[in-house]
C-alpha positions in Angstrom: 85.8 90.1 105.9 87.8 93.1 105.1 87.2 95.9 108.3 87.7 99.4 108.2 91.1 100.1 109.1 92.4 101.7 112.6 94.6 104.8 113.0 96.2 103.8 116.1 100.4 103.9 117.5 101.5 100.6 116.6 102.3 100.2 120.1 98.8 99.8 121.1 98.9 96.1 119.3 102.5 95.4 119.8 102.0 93.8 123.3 102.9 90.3 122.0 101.0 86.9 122.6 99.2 86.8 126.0 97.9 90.1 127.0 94.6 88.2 128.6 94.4 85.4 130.3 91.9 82.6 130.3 89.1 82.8 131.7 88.8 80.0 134.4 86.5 78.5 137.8 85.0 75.9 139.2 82.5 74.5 136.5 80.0 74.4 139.8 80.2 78.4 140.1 81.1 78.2 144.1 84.6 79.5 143.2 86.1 83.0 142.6 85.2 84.1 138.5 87.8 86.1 138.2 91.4 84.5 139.1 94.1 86.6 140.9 96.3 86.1 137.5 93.6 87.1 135.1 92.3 90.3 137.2 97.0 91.7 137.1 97.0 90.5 133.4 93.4 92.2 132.9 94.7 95.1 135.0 98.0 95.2 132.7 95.7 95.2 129.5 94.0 98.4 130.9 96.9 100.3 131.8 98.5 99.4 127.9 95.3 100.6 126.6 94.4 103.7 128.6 98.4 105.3 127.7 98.0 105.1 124.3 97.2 107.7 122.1 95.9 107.7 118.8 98.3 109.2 115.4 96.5 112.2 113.8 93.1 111.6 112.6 91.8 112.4 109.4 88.7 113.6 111.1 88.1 115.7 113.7 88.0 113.7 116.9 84.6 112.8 118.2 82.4 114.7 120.5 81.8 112.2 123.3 85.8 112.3 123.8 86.6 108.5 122.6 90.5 108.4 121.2 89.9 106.4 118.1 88.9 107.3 114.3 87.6 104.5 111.6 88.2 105.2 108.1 85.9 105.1 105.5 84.5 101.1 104.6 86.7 99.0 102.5 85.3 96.3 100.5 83.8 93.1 102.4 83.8 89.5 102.2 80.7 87.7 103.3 81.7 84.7 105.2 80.2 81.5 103.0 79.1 80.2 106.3 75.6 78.0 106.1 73.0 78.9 109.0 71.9 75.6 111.0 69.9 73.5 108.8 66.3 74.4 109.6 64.1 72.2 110.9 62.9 69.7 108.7 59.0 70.0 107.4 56.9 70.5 110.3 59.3 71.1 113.1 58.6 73.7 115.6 60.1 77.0 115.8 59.1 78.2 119.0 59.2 81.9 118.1 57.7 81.5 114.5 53.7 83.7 115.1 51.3 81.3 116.3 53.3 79.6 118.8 52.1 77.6 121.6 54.4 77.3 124.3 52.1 74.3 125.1 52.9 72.4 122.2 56.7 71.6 123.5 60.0 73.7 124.3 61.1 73.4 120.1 64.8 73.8 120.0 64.5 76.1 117.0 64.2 79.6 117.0 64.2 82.2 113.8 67.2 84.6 113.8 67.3 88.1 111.4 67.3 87.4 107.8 65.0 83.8 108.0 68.0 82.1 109.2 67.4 79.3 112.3 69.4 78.2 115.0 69.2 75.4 116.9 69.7 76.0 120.2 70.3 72.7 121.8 74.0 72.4 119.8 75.0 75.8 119.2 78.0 76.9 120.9 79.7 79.5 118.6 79.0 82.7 116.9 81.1 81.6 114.3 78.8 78.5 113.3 75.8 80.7 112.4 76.1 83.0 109.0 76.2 86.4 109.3 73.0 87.9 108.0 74.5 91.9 108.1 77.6 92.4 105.7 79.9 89.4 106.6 82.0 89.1 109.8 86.1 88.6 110.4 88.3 85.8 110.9 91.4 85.9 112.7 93.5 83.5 114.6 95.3 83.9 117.8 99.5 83.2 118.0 99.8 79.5 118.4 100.4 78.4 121.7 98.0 81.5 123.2 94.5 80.5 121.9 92.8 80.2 125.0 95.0 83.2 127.0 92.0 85.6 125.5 89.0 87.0 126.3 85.9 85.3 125.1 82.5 87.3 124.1 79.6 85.5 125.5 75.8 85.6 124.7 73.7 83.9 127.1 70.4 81.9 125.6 67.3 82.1 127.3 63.9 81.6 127.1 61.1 83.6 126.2 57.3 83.7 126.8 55.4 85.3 123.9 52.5 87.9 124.7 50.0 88.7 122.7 49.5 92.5 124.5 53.6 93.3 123.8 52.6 95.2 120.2 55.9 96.8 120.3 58.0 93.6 120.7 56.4 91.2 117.9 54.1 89.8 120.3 56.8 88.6 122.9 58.8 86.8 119.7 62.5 89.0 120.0 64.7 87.4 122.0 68.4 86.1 123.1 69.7 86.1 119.0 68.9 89.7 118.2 72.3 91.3 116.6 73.8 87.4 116.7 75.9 86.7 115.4 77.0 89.4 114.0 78.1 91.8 116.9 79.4 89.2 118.6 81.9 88.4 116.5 82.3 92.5 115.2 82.7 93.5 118.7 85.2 90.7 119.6 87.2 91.7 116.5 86.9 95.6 117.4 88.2 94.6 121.3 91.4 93.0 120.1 92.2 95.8 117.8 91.3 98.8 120.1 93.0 97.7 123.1 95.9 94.7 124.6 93.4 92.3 124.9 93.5 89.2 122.5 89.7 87.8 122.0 88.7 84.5 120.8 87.3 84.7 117.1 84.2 82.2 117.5 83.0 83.6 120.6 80.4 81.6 123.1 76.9 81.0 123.5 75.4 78.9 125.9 72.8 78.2 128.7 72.5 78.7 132.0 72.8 75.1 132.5 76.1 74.5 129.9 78.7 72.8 132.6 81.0 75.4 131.7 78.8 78.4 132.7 81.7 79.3 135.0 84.4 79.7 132.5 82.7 83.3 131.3 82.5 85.8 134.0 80.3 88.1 131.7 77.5 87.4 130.2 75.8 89.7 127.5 71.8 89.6 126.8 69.6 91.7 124.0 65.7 92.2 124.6 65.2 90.1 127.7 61.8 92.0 128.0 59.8 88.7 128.0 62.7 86.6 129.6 60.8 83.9 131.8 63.3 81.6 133.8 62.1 78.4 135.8 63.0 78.0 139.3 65.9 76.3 138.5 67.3 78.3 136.6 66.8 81.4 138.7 68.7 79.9 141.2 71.5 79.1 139.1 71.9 82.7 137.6 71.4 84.2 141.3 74.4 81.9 142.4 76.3 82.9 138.9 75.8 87.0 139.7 76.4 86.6 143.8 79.9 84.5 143.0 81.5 86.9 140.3 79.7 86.9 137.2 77.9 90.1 135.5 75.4 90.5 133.4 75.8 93.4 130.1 72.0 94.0 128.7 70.8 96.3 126.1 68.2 96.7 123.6 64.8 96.7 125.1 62.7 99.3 125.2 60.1 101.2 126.9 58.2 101.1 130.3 56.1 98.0 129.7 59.7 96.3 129.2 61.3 97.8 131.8 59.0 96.7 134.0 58.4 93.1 133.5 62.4 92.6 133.2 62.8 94.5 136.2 59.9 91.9 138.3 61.9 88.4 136.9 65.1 89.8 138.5 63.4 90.5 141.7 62.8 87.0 141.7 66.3 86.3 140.9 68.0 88.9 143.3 65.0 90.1 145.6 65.4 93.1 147.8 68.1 94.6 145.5 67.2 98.1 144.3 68.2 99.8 140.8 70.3 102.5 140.1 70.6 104.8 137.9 74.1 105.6 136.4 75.2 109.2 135.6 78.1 110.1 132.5 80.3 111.1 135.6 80.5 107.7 136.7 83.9 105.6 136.7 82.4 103.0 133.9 82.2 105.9 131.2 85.8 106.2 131.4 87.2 103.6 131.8 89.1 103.1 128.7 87.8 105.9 126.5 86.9 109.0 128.3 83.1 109.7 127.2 81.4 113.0 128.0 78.5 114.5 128.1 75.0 114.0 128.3 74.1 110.2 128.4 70.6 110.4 126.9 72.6 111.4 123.6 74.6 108.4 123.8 70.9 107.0 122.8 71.9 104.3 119.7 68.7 103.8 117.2 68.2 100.6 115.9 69.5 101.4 112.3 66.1 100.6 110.1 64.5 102.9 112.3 67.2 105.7 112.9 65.4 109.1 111.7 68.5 111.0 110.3 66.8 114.4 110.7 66.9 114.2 114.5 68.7 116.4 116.0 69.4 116.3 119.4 69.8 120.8 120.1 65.5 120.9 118.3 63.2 119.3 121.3 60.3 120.5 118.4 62.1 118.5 115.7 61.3 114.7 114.8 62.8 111.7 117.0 65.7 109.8 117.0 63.4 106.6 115.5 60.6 106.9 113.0 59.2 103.5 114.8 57.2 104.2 118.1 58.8 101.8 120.7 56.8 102.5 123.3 55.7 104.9 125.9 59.1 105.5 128.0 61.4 104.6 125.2 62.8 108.2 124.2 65.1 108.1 126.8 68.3 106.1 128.1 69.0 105.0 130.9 72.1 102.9 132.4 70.7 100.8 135.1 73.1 99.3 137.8 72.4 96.5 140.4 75.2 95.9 142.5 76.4 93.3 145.7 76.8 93.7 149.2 80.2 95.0 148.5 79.2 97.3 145.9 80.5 95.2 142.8 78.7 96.4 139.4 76.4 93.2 139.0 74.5 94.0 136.5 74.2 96.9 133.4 71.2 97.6 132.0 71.1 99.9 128.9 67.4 100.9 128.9 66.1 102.5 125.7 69.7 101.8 123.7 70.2 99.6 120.5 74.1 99.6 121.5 74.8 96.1 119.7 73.2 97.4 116.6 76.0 99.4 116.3 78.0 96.4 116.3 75.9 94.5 114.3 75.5 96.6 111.3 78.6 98.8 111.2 78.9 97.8 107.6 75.4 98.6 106.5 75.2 102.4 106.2 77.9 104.9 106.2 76.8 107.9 108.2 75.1 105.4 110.4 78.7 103.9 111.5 80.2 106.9 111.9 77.7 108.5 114.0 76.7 105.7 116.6 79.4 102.9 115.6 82.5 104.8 115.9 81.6 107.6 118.4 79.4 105.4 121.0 78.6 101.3 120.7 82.4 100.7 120.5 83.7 103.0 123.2 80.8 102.7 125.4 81.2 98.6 125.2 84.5 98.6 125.7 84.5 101.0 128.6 81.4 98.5 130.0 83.0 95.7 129.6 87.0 96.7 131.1 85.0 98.1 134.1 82.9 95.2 134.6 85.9 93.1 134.3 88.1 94.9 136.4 85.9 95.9 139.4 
């Protein structure tokens, strides 16, 4: 798929073949995520980044202080990628309406667009079809495929409820935005920084033997996430050894509140906090400023485009009511004993759907694509990886 082209020095992608390192432990979890050589090469990757500046613009720069400028769209491919082969007549699709978790687990579940995924032999972003306005392809210099860093989406399971009105009855879940900001954002990393990134990207499960390999994990409406005992323990041992979690798209209190309870059983006694635009992780890469609640990022279909953020009187950022306690964002940190970010919640923010859908709508990309989900996910994610 053809991208909207960059304005940046050529020197910010001139680093040559391995600028990141593989990501590498111990299969089991019990060892460091994060290797001494992939924290310098990761540190290295930073440093590239954060001294380059961009040529002249052919815009004004943006108000939340992020160094970049995207041209207008250019003309796109679609992949000719076929979704998984739905199930055959009468096969379950656990998050179809109607379903009984008490009629089995169903490995099926419905993605945007009617496509299905099957999530007992997925692995890549790249096998599923892209359902917004195609996705890229690139390759990595021989010899350096796996010395990059790799996007991955966890799966999980969800419990419907027939009382969540604002969530489709409980049936949103792990593939929201898949695959398509997976592999936008992956494509956006490599060419805004030093960092190479794979071009299939990763999904997997908690229990996937290779868990370990992926220090960070990213997650989109985990509202009605319900883990069993087993696999509570597994991500509590994931998050206390190195990994992170990255979250965002769920909204409102109701949400909040029943994600907030499954982590206490994952990490009990840990309190939240709640981030401020002064802290580090807003500048880590691009320098945003400002107030955070207007970093806010409406899912697109609902974005109101007479909002406007200086009128309190005038109408909301969504037309679609999500909620009491969803007009507001909030950045929600729970960290370690040592004060490592362990999780990032992004409460009230549609930040992937800026990913997602960057090719969709014009005004759209250039108001929350370009000026917030890409600097505000790269900055998340170099500070996540380097703290």
């Amino acid at each position: 798929m053809m991208k909207r082209p960059l304005m940046m020095r050529p020197e910010t992608r001139d680093q040559g073949p391995g600028t990141g390192a593989a990501l590498a432990c111990e299969s089991s979890g019990l060892g460091s995520f994060v290797s001494g050589l992939w924290f310098l090469v990761f540190l290295v990757a930073v440093a590239a980044t954060t001294t380059a500046q961009p040529t002249q613009p052919t815009q004004a720069a943006p108000p939340d202080g992020s160094r970049f400028t995207l041209e207008p769209a250019s003309p796109r491919i679609v992949a000719q990628r076929p979704n998984v082969i739905p199930p055959e007549r009468g096969g379950r699709v656990r998050n179809d309406p109607g379903w009984n978790a008490n009629e089995g687990n169903g490995s099926y579940v419905r993605i945007e667009q009617g496509g299905f995924v099957n999530e007992d032999t997925v692995r890549t972003a790249r096998e599923t079809a892209s359902h917004s306005t195609g996705t890229p392809e690139w390759k990595n210099p021989k010899g350096f495929e796996r010395d990059v860093f790799t996007f991955a989406r966890l799966i999980f399971r969800t419990q419907p409820r027939a009382d969540d009105v604002y969530n489709y009855q409980g049936r949103l879940g792990w593939w929201v935005d898949y695959p398509d900001a997976d592999l936008n954002f992956s494509y956006r990393l490599q060419q805004l920084t030093s960092l190479r990134t794979d071009p299939d990207g990763r999904v997997l499960r908690l229990t996937a033997p290779d868990l370990g390999a992926y220090p960070l994990l990213f997650l989109t409406h985990i509202e009605n996430m319900r883990l069993s005992d087993d696999h509570a323990e597994i991500l509590r041992r994931y998050l206390l050894n190195g990994g992170a979690l990255f979250i965002v798209d769920f909204w409102n209190d109701q949400s909040w509140a029943k994600f907030s309870g499954e982590m206490q059983r994952i990490l009990p006694g840990r309190s939240w906090t709640n981030l401020n635009s002064d802290h580090p992780i807003f500048r880590s890469v691009f320098n945003m400023k400002g107030d955070l609640r207007r970093w806010q990022v409406p899912t697109m279909q609902f974005w109101n485009r007479g909002h406007d953020w200086d009128n309190p009187a005038g109408p909301p950022l969504q037309w679609r009511d999500r909620g009491p306690g969803s007009q507001t964002m909030y950045a929600r940190a729970l960290f370690d004993d040592k004060g490592r970010l362990m999780i990032i919640a992004l409460h009230n923010c549609d930040l992937s759907d800026g990913w997602e859908r960057e090719g969709e709508h014009d005004d759209y990309f250039h108001t929350f694509s370009e000026k917030i989900s890409y600097p505000l996910g790269i900055n998340i994610l170099f500070y996540l990886m380097t703290h």
